[in-house]
C-alpha positions as CSV (number, residue, x, y, z in Angstrom):
1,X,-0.8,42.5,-13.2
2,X,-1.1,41.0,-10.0
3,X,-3.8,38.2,-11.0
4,X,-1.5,37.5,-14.2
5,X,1.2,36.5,-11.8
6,X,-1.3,34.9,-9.4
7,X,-2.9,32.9,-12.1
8,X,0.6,31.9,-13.4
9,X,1.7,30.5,-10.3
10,X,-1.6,28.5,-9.4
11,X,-1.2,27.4,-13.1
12,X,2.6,26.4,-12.1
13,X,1.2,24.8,-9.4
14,X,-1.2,22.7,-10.2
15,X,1.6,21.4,-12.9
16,X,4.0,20.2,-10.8
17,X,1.8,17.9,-8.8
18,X,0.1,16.2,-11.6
19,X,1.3,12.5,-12.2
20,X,2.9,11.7,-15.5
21,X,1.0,9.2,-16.6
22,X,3.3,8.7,-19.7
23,X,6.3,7.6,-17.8
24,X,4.0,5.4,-15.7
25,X,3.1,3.6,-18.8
26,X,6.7,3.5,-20.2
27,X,8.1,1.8,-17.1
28,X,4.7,-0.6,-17.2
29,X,6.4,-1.8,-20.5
30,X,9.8,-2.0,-18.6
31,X,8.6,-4.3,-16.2
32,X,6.3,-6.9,-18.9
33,X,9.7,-6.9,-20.9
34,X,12.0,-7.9,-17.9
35,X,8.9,-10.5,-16.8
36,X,8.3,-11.6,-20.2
37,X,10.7,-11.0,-22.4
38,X,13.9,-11.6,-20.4
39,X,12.5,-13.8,-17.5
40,X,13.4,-11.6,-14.7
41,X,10.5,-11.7,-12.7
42,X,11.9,-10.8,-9.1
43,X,13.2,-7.6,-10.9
44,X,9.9,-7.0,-12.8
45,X,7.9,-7.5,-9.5
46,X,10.1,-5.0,-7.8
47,X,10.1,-2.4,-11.2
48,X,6.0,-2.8,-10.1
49,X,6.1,-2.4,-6.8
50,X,8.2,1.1,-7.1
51,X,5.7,2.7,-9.8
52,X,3.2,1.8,-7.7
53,X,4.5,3.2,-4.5
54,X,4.7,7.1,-7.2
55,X,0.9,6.7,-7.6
56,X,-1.8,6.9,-6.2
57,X,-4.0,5.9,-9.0
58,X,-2.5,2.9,-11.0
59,X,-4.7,0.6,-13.0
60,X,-6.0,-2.2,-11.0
61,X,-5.5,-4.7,-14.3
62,X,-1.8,-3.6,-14.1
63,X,-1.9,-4.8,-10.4
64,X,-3.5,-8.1,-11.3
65,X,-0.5,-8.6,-13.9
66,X,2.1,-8.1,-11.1
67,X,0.0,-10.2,-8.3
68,X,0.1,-13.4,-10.7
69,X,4.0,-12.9,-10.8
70,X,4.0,-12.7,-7.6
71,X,1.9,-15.8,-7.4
72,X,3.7,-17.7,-9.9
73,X,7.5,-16.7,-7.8
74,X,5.6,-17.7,-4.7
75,X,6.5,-14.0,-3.5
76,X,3.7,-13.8,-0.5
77,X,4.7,-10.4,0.3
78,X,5.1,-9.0,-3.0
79,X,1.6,-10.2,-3.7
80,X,0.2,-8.9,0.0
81,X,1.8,-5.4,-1.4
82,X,0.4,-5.6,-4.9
83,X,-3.3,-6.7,-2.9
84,X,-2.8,-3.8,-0.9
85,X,-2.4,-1.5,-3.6
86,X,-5.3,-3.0,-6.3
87,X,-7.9,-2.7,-3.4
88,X,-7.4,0.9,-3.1
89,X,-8.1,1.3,-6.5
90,X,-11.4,-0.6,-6.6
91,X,-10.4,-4.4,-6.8
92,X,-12.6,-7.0,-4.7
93,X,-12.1,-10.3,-3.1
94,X,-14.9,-11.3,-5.4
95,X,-12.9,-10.3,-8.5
96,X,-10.0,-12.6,-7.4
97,X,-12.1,-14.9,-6.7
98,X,-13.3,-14.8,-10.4
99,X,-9.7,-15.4,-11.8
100,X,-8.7,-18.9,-11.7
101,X,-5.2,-18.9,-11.5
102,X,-5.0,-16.6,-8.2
103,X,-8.2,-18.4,-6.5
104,X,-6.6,-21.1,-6.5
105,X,-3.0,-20.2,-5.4
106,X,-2.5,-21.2,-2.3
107,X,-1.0,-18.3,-1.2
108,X,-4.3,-16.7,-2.3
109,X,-6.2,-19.0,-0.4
110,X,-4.3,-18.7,2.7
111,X,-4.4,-14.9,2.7
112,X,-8.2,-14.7,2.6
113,X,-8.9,-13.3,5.6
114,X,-6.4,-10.8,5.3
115,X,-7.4,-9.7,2.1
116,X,-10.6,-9.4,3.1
117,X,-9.3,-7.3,6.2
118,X,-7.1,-5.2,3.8
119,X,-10.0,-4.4,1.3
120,X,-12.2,-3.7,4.2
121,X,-9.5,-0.8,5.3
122,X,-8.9,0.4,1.5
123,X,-12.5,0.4,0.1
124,X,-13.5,3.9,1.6
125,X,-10.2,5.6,-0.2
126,X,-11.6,4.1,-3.5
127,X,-15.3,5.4,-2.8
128,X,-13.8,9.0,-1.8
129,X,-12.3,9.5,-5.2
130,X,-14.8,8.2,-7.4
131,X,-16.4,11.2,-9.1
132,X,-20.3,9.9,-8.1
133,X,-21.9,12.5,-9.9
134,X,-20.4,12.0,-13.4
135,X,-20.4,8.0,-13.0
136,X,-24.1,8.9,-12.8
137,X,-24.4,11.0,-16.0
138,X,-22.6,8.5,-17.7
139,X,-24.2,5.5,-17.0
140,X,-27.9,7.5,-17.8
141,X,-26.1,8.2,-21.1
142,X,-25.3,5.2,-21.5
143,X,-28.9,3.5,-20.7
144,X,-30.8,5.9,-22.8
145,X,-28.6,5.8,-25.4
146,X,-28.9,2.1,-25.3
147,X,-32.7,2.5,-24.7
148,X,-32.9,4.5,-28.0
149,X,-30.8,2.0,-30.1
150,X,-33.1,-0.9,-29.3
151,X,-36.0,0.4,-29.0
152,X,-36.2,-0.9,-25.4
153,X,-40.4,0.0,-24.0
154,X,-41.6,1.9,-27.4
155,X,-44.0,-0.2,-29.6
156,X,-43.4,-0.8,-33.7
157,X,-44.7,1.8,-34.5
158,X,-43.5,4.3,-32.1
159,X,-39.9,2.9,-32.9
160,X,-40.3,3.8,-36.5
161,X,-41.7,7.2,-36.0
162,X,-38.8,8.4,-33.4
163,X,-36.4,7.2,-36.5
């Protein structure tokens, strides 16, 4: 009997501090509808800024979405926030760099060195939670499975024998 309670409460537990993901996405769609929809984009960027603030894990396009309203309100701390918060989860200076419209804010392009600075400080809390082990399964998966599609290093004739 003991375990059965035991188990029950670890079960209990481990519930209560799991992220609802669900809501997450629902007030996501809360703040594209007051930015898009109704054209309230200081009260979208702030809708963002509190989800993100619940999470630890938010998607880093998300992020992107709210840093180029921040952009387009010229809202430099909002978008210093929203940098702050997409370079923990995995976004790069390089990556900004790729996306025209924010490379050549100038808010952007004045920020460099600080973003730079803040993905520096941010990078190892991305590494830490990345599961290394399974990324690694999956990409082999993915290359032999890829490998075995294509044919990739077997001659004619060994590609029609293996199918």
């Amino acid at each position: 009997m003991p375990i059965k309670l035991l188990l029950c409460l670890l079960c209990f537990v481990h519930a209560t501090y799991a992220q609802d993901y669900i809501k997450y996405h629902q007030t996501i769609m809360r703040a594209e509808e007051q930015a898009y929809v109704k054209q309230r984009i200081p009260e979208a960027l702030k809708t963002y800024k509190q989800l993100f603030s619940q999470y630890d894990f938010v998607f880093v396009h998300d992020c992107v979405d709210a840093m180029q309203l921040a952009l387009y309100v010229n809202d430099e701390k909002s978008f210093m926030v929203l940098v702050d918060k997409a370079t923990q989860n995995g976004l790069l200076p390089r990556h900004m760099n790729m996306m025209r419209y924010i490379a050549r804010h100038p808010i952007y392009i004045k920020n460099k060195d600080s973003i730079v600075n803040i993905t520096r400080r941010n990078r190892p809390h991305y590494l830490k939670r990345l599961d290394t082990a399974a990324i690694k399964t999956m990409y082999s998966l993915f290359i032999h499975d890829q490998n075995e599609k294509n044919g990739v290093g077997l001659t004619e004739t060994e590609f029609r024998r293996q199918y």
